[in-house]
py3Dmol code that shows the C-alpha trace and the ligand (Angstrom):
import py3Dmol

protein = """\
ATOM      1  CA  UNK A   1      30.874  78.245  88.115  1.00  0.00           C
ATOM      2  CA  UNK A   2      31.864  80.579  91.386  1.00  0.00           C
ATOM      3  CA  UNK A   3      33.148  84.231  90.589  1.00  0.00           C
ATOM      4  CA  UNK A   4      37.320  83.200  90.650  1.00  0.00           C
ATOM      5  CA  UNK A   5      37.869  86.782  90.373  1.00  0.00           C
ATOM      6  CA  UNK A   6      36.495  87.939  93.828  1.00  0.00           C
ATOM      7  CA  UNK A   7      38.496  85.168  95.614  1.00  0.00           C
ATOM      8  CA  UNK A   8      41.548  85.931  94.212  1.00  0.00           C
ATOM      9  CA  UNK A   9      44.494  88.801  95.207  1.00  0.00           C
ATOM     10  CA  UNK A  10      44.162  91.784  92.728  1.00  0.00           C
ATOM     11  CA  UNK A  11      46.387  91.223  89.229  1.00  0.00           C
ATOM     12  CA  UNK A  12      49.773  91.936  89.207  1.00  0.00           C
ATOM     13  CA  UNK A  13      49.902  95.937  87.946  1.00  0.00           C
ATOM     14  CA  UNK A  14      46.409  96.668  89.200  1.00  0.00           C
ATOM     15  CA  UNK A  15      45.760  99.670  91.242  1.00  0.00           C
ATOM     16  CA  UNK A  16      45.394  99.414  94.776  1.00  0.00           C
ATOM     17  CA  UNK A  17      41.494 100.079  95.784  1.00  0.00           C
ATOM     18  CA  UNK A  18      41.682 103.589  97.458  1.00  0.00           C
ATOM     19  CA  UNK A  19      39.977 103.344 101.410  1.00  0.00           C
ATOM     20  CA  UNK A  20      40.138 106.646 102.711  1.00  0.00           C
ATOM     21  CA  UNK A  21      39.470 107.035 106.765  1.00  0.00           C
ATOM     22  CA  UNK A  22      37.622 110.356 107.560  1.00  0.00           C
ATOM     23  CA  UNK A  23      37.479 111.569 110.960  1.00  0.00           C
ATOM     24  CA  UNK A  24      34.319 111.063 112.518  1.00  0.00           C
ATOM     25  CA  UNK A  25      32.749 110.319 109.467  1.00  0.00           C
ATOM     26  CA  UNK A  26      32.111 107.865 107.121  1.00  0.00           C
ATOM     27  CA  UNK A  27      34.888 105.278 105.275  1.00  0.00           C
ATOM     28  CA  UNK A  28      35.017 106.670 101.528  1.00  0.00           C
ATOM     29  CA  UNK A  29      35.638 104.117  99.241  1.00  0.00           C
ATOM     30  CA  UNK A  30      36.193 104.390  95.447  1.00  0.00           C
ATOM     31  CA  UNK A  31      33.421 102.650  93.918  1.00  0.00           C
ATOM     32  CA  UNK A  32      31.721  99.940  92.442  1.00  0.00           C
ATOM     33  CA  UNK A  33      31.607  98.193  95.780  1.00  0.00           C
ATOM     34  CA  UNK A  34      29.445  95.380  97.031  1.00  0.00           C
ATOM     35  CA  UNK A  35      28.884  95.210 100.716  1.00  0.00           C
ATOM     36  CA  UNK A  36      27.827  92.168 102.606  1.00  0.00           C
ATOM     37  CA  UNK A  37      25.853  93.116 105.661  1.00  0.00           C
ATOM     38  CA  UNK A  38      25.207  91.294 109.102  1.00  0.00           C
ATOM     39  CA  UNK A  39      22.358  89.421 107.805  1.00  0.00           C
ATOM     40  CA  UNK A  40      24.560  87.986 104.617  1.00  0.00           C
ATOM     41  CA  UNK A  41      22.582  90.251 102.436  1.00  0.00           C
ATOM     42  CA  UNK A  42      24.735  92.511  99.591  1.00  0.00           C
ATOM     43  CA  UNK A  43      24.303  96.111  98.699  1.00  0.00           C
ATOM     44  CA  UNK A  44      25.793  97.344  95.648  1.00  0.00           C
ATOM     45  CA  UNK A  45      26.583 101.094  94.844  1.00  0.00           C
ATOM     46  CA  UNK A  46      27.989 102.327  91.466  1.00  0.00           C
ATOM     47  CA  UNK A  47      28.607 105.755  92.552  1.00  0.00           C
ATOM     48  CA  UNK A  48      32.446 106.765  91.858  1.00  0.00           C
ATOM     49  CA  UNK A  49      33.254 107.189  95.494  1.00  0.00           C
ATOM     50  CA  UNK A  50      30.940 105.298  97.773  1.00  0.00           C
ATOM     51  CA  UNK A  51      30.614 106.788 101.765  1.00  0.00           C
ATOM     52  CA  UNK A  52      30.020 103.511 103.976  1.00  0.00           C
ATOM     53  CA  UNK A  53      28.510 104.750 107.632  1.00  0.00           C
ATOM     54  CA  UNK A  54      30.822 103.545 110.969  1.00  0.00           C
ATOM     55  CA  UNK A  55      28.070 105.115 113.279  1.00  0.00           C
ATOM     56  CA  UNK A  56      25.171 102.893 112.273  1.00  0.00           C
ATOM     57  CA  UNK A  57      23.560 105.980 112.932  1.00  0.00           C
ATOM     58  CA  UNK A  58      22.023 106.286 109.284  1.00  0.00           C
ATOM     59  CA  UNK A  59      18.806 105.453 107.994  1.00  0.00           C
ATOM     60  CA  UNK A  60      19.760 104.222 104.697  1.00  0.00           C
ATOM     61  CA  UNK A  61      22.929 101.611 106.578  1.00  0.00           C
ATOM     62  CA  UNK A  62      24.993 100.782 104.997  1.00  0.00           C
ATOM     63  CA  UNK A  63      25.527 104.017 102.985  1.00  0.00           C
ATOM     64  CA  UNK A  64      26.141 107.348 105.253  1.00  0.00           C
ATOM     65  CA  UNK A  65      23.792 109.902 105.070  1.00  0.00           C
ATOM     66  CA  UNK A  66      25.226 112.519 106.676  1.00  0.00           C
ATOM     67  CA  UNK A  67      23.277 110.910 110.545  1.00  0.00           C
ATOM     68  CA  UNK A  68      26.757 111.064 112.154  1.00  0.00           C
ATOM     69  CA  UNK A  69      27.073 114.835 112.242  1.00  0.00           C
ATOM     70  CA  UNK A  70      26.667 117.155 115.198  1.00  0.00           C
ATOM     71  CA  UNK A  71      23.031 118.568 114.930  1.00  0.00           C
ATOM     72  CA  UNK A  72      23.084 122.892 115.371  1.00  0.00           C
ATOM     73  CA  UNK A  73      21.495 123.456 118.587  1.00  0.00           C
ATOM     74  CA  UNK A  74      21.027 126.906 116.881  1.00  0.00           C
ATOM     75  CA  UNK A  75      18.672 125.326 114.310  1.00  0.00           C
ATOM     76  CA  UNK A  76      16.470 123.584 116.674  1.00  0.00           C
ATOM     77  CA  UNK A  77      15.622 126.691 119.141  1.00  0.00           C
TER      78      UNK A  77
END
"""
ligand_1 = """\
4
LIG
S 29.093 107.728 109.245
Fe 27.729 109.105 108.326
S 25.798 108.470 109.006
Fe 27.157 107.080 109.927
"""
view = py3Dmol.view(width=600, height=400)
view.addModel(protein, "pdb")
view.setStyle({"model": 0}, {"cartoon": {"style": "trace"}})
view.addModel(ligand_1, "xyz")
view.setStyle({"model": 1}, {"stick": {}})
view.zoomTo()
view.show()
């Protein structure tokens, strides 16, 4: 039998699922999420807020970690 409940609209009286946009960053999501990726695999995350990387600069895609950031010049001298 399919899961009804992920092709349906949310219940009436449930809580919105809270996206929030952060500038150049990543898209914080509140968790559990499932995420289907370009190949039509799914990665799942538990975490309470989940950061999902818009660079696709990060090494562990599709979770941010951090890769978007400015590097310190100052660091590197
Ligand atoms: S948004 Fe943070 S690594 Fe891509």
């Amino acid at each position: 039998m399919p899961n009804a409940s992920a092709d349906q609209p949310n219940a009436p009286g449930e809580q919105p699922r809270r996206v929030t946009l952060a500038n150049d960053g990543p898209l914080l999501v509140e968790g559990p999420v499932e995420v289907v990726l370009d190949d039509g695999s799914t990665a799942r995350s538990d975490r309470f807020t989940v950061a999902l990387c818009v660079c696709r600069r990060s090494r562990s895609y599709p979770w941010c970690d951090t890769s978007h950031r400015p590097r310190d010049k100052r660091r590197t001298a």
